[in-house]
ZAMARGU-4260 file (C-alpha; in steps of 0.2 Angstrom, whole numbers, plus 5000, padded with zeros to 4 digits):
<rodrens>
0) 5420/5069/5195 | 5404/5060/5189 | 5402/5055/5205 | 5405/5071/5215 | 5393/5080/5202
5) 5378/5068/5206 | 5380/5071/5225 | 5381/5091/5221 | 5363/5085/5213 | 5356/5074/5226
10) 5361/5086/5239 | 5352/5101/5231 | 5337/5089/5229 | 5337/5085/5248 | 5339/5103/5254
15) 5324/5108/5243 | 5315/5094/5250 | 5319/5100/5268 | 5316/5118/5263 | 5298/5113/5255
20) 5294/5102/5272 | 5302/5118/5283 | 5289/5128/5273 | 5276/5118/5275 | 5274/5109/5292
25) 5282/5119/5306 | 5273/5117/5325 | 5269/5133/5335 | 5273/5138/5350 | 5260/5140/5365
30) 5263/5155/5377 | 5258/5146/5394 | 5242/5159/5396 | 5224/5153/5401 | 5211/5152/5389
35) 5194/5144/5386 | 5194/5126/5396 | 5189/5110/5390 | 5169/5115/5394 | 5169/5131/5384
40) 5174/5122/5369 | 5161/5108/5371 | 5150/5117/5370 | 5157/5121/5351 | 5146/5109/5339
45) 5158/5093/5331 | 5159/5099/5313 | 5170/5113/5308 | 5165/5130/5311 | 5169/5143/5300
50) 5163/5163/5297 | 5169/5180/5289 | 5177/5189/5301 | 5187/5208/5304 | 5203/5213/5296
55) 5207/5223/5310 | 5207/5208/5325 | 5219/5196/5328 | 5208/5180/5334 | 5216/5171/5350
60) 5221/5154/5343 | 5212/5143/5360 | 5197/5154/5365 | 5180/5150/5358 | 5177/5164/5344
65) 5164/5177/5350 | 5158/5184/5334 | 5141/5182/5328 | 5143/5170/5312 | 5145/5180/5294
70) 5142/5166/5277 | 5145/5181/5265 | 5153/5197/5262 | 5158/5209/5249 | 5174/5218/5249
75) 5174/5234/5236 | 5189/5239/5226 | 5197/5248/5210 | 5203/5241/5197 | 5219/5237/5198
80) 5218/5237/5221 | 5221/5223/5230 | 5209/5221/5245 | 5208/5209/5258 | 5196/5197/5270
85) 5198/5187/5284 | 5188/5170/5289 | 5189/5163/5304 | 5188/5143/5307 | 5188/5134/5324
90) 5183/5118/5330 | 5180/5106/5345 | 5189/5092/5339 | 5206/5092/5329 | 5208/5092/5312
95) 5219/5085/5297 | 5224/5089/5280 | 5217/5107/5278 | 5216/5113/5261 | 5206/5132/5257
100) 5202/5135/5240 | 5192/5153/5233 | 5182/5149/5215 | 5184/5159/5200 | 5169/5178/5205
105) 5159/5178/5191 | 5150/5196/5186 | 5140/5188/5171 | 5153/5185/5156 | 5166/5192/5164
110) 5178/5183/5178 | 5191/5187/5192 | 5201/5170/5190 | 5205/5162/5205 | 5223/5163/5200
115) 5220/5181/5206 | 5216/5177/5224 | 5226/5170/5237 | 5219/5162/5251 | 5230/5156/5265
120) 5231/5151/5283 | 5237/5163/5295 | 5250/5155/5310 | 5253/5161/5325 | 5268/5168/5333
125) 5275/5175/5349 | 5275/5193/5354 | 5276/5203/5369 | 5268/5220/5375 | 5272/5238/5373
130) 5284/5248/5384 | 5273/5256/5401 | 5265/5275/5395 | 5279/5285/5390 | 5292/5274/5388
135) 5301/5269/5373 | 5298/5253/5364 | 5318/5254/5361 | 5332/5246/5375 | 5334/5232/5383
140) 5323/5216/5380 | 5335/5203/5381 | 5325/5196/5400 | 5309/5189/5391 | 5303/5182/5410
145) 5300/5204/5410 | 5287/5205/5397 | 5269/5199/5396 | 5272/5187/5379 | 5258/5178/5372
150) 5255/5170/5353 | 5248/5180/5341 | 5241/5178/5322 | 5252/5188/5309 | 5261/5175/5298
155) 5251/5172/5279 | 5256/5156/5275 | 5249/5144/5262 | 5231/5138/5258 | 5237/5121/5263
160) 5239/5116/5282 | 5245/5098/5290 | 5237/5098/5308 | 5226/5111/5317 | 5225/5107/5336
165) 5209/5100/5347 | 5199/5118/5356 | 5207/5130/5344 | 5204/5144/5332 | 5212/5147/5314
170) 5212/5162/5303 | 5212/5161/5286 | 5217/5177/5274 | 5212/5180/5257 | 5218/5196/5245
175) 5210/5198/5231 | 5221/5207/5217 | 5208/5213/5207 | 5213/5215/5187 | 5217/5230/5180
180) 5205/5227/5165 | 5190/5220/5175 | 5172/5229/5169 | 5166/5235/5183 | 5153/5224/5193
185) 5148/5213/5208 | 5159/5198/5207 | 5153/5181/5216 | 5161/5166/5220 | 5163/5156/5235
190) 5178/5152/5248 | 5179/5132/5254 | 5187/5123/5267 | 5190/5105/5269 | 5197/5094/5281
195) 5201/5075/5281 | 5185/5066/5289 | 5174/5083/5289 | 5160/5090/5275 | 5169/5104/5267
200) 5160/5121/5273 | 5158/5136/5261 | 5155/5155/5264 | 5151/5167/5249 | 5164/5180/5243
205) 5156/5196/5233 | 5169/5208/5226 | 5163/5225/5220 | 5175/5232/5208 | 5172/5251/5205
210) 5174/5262/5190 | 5192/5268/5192 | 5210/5261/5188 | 5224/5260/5202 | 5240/5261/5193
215) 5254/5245/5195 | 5264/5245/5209 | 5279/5252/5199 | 5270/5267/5194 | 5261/5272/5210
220) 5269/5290/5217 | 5271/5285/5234 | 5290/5285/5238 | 5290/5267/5250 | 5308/5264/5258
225) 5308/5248/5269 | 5324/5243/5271 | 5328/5225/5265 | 5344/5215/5272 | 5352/5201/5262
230) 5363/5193/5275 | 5348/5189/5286 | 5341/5177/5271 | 5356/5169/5269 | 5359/5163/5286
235) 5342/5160/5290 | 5342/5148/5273 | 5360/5141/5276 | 5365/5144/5261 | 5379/5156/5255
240) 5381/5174/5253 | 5379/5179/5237 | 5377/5162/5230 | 5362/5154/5216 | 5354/5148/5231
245) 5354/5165/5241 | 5348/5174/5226 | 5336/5161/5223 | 5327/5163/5241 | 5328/5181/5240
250) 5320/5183/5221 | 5301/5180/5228 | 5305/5188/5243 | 5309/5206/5234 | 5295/5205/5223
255) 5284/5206/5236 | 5290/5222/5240 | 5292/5228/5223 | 5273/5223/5221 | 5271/5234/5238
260) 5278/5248/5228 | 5294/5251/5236 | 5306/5262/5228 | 5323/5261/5235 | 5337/5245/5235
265) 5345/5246/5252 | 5363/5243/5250 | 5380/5246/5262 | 5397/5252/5256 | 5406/5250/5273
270) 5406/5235/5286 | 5395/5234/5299 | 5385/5252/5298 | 5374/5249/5313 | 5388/5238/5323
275) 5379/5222/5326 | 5361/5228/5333 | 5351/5216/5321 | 5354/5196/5322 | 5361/5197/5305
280) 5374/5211/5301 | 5377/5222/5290 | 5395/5220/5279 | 5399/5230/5266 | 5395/5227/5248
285) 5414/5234/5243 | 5430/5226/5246 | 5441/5239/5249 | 5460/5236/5247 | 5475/5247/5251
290) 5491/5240/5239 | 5508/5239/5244 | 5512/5258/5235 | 5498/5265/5248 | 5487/5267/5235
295) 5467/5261/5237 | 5459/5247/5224 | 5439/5244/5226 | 5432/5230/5221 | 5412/5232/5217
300) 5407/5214/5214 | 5393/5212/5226 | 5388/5227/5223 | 5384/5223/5207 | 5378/5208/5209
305) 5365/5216/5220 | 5361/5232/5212 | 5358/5222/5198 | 5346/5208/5204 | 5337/5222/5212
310) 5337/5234/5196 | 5334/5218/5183 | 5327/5205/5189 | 5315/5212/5206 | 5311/5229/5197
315) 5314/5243/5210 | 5324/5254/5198 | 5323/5268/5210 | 5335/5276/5222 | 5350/5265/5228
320) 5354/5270/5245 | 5372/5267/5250 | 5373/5267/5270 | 5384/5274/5276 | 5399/5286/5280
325) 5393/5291/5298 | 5391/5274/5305 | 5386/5270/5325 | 5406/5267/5328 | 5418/5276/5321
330) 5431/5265/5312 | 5433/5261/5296 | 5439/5241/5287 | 5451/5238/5274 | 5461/5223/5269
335) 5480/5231/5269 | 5491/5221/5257 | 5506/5222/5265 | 5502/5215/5282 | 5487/5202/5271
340) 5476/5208/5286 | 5460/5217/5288 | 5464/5233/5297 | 5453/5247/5303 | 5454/5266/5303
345) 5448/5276/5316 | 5441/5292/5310 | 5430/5305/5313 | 5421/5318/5301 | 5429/5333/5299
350) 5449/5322/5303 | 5461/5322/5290 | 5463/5302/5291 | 5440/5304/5287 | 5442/5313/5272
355) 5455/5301/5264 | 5447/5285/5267 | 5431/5291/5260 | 5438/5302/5248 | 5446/5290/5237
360) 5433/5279/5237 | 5420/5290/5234 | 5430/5297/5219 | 5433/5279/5213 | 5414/5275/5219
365) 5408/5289/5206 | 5417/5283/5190 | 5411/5265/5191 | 5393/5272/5195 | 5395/5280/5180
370) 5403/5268/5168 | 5386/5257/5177 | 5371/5271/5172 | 5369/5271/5190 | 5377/5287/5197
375) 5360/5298/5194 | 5350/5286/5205 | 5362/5283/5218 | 5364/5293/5236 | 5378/5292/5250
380) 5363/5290/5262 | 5365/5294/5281 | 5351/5289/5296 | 5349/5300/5313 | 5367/5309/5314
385) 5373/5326/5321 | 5373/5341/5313 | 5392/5343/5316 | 5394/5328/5307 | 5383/5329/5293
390) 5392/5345/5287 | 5408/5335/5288 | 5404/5323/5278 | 5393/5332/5266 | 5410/5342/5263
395) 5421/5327/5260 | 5406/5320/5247 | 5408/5336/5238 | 5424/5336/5236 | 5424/5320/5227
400) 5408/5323/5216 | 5399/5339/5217 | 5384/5329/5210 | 5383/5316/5223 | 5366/5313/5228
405) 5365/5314/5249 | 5352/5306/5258 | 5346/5308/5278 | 5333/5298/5291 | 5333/5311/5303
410) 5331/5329/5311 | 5328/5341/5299 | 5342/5356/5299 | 5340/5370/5288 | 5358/5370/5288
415) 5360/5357/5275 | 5344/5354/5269 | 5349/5361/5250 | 5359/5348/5250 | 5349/5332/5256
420) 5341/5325/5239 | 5332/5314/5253 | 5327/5319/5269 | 5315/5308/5281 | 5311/5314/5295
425) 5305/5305/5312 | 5285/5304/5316 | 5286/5316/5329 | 5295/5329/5324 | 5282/5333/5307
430) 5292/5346/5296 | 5283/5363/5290 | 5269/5358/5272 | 5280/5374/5263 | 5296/5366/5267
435) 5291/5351/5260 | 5283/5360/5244 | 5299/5369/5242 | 5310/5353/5242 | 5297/5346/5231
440) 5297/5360/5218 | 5317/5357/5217 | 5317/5341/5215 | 5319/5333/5234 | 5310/5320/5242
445) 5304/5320/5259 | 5295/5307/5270 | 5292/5302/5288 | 5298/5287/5296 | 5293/5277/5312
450) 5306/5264/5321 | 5305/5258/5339 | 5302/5275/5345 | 5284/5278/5341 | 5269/5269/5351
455) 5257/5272/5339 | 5256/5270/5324 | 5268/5255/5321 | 5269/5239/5314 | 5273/5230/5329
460) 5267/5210/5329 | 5257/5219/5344 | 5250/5234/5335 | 5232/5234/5330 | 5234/5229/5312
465) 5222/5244/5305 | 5240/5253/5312 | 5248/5248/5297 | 5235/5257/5285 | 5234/5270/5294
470) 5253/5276/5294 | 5252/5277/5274 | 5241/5290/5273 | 5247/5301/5287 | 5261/5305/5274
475) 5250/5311/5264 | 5241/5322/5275 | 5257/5331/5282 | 5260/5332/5263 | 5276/5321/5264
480) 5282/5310/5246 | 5278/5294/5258 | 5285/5283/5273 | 5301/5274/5278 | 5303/5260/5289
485) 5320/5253/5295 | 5315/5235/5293 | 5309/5224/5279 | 5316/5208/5282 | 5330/5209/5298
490) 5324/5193/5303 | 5329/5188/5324 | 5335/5172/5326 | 5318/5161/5323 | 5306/5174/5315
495) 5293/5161/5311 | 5289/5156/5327 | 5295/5170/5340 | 5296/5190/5335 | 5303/5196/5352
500) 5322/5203/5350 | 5334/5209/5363 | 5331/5226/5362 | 5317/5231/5354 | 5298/5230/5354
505) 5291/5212/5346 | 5290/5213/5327 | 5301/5230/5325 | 5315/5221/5314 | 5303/5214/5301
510) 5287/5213/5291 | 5287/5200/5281 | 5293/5181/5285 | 5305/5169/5279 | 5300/5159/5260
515) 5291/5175/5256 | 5278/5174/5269 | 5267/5191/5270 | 5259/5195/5285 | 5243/5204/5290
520) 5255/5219/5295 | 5264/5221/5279 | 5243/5217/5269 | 5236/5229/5279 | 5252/5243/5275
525) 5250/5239/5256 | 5231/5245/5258 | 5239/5260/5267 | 5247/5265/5253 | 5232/5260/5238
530) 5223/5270/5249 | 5236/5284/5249 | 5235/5283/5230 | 5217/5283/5229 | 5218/5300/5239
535) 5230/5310/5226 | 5220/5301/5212 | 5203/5307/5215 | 5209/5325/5223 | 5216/5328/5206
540) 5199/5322/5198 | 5188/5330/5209 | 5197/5346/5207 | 5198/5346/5190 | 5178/5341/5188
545) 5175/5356/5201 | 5167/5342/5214 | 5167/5352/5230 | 5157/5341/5241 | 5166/5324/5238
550) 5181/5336/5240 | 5174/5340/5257 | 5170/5325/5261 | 5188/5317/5256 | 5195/5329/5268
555) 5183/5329/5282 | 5190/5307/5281 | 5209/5314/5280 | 5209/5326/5294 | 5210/5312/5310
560) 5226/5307/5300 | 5236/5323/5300 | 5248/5327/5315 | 5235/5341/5322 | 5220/5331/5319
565) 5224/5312/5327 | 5229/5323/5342 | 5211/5330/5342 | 5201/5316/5340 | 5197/5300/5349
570) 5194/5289/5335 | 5199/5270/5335 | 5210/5268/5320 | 5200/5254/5312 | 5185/5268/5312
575) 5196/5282/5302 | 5202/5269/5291 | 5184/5262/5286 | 5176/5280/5286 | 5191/5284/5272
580) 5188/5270/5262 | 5169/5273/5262 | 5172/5288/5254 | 5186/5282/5243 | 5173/5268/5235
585) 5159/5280/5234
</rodrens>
């Protein structure tokens, strides 16, 4: 026993080990294009070259960088906001042991600790291209020999990195979460990198923090949905379901988002909602039983497992969205005691054999939410069905609990809009503002969402990353409660070096990476949605102080990023982004 509990030990040991190395050293792929040959990048002097650089570009890792060289800069922020930088290092010859480090910014007596910054470098990873004009990014990508694929930076990594290649350029990402109690100021301090057998180099970092407050995370309005999936971690990791060690993985992972602000725990009450069109599957969180007497027994153990991490531990106490009772195919799993099988149902909405299935669950489902404290936040949530079938299910849900909350990503249908607590509605199909103000008035939420459908904006690995930032405030502008997207973490098979997937556009099934690696993607949505705040922050200050012209102003900067105004103007998206912020710092 003694024996078998020391191997149980050394085993764990090794697999952190490996997990730590995984982490940490990992080789990048190369795409096979041509870039800058051996006598461009002589031409590069022998020490390390480093510079500020722009947010909104992605640097090709093995062209010489073309930017003019930057020692300092000075990024502006609330109290409270996290905002972000980008270096840029490249060098001639190739390079060991990087280490970047930021120093305590110093305004005076007061400080921004460096514990408050995170530098890192950025990796590279593989992407491909967009769909021709007027295609979908959605279908058939399975042929990668059909796509133009190159490497692209996106992956935020750590400030350490073991090797970085002869003729080749790195990026290096810095946030800045600014404290919610700083005094207002310029803040200085200094950004260094180091390299075994090279003089460290340095560029200054200035931080204007402004006289206003963003609230936490957790208390920001803006309703943020991504879509988080559990089975991808695990069998990314190895490790199994539900296990210490898959809880362990996830727990840094989840905060990130909660620190995004996200408000809603993806969970799934039925095996295999969307059949298998992610590389990790869905299953359901319920084991369903039907007894020898015909009668049904649920057992909620994962469930509650899950709910509960996600609720206690991670923070997003918000909506807890139950996916689904319309799923892609039509048949339903239950073990079945008699035969000691798994058997399916096949069932549509509105058939007598639909209504029992789910009707007894439900029932059962709304008295353990109850006995939990959980039935007031929880929703039997659908995505992109038919009317016909909405109104069968709605009916069946009904029946069972009147009160059931009923979510809905898809068309809008005046038909059963009273009785979507939730309704999310596709980019280019923008509901009517008084719509939205009556849902909102009663209580309802309603948000756009984006998925491999829409061109622009997205979060692609091939999207301009000012994209990302953009699509946060376009809620606000059609005056939606804020954005869904399908995909949090629906990692393909090797995420960290290639984001291409058989059927959709690169970088659609996820925007973060695996050991809680952000992304500039996922960065630059966060300051989306600050920004989004910001705008519902100082609308209501400036209306209350009578302010008409910042008023004006704030709305002349919103209007390229409602529905009618980005179809009127012709301005790159890093431009309206900036040319908001401007007038957000002011």
């Amino acid at each position: 026993m003694r024996r078998l509990l020391l191997l149980t030990i050394l085993l764990s040991v090794v697999a952190v080990v490996n997990a730590q190395r995984e982490r940490e050293v990992y080789e990048e792929r190369t795409d096979g294009k041509s870039y800058d040959g051996v006598e461009v990048w002589n031409r590069v002097p022998a020490t390390l070259q480093l510079s500020w650089a722009s947010v909104d570009e992605r640097y090709a890792k093995l062209n010489v960088p073309t930017l003019k060289k930057q020692m300092a800069i000075r990024l502006k922020g609330w109290k409270g906001e996290r905002v972000n930088a980008q270096a840029l290092l490249w060098t001639r010859d190739e390079l060991r042991d990087l280490q970047v480090k930021v120093s305590d910014l110093r305004c005076g007596r007061n400080i921004i600790p460096s514990s408050a910054i995170k530098p890192a470098f950025v990796r590279y990873v593989m992407t491909d291209e967009p769909s021709a004009k007027g295609k979908s990014n959605c279908g058939d990508r399975s042929n990668k020999a059909e796509w133009d694929s190159s490497m692209v930076a996106d992956v935020i990594d750590a400030p350490t990195l073991h090797r970085v290649q002869a003729a080749s350029a790195r990026p290096i990402w810095v946030n800045v979460w600014i404290p919610s109690d700083a005094v207002p100021g310029i803040y200085q301090g200094k950004l260094t990198v180091s390299a075994a057998g090279n003089p460290s180099q340095e560029l200054r970092l200035q931080v204007e923090v402004r006289n206003h407050t963003l609230p936490s995370p957790k208390d920001w309005h803006y309703h943020l949905d991504l879509w988080q999936n559990p089975y991808a971690v695990a069998r990314y990791h190895g490790v199994p379901l539900w296990s210490k060690e898959h809880f362990d993985l996830m727990r840094p992972l989840m905060r990130m988002l909660a620190d995004a602000g996200q408000k809603a725990i993806t969970t799934t009450i039925m095996d295999r909602p969307w059949n298998a069109q992610t590389e990790d599957p869905y299953y359901s969180m319920v084991f369903r039983m039907k007894k020898m007497d015909g009668t049904w027994s649920f057992d909620y153990t994962v469930f509650d497992k899950w709910v509960s991490f996600m609720i206690d531990e991670i923070g997003i106490d918000g909506l807890i969205s139950c996916y689904t009772m319309i799923p892609w195919a039509l048949k339903f799993d239950y073990f079945d005691q008699a035969s000691n099988s798994v058997k399916y149902i096949h069932a549509k909405p509105g058939e007598p054999a639909y209504a029992e299935y789910w009707g007894s669950f439900l029932k059962d489902f709304a008295a353990h939410l109850r006995k939990k404290g959980w039935f007031e936040r929880t929703a039997i949530s659908m995505d992109e069905r038919a009317l016909p079938d909405m109104q069968a299910a709605i009916k069946v849900i009904r029946d069972a609990d009147k009160d059931f909350k009923i979510t809905l990503a898809g068309n809008y249908h005046a038909e059963i809009a009273d009785d979507l607590h939730y309704l999310s509605v596709p980019f280019a199909n923008p509901m009517d503002s008084s719509i939205i103000e009556a849902r909102r008035k009663a209580g309802k939420l309603t948000t756009y969402y984006i998925c491999c459908t829409e061109h622009f904006p997205n979060t692609f690995t091939f999207s301009e990353p000012a994209e990302a930032a953009w699509a946060p405030v376009h809620a606000l502008a059609q005056d939606y409660d804020g954005m869904l997207r399908w995909a949090y973490n629906s990692w393909v098979a090797d995420p960290l070096n290639d984001s291409r997937f058989r059927t959709w556009a690169a970088g659609d099934c996820y925007i973060v990476y695996p050991f809680a690696r952000s992304s500039i993607r996922f960065e630059r949505l966060i300051e989306g949605i600050q920004n989004a705040e910001k705008v519902r922050l100082l609308r209501k200050e400036w209306t209350a102080k009578g302010d008409t012209k910042r008023l004006r102003q704030l709305e002349e900067a919103m209007k390229p990023y409602g529905w009618n105004g980005l179809k009127a103007t012709q301005a790159p998206t890093r431009d309206m982004v900036r040319r908001l912020e401007q007038v957000l710092n002011q």
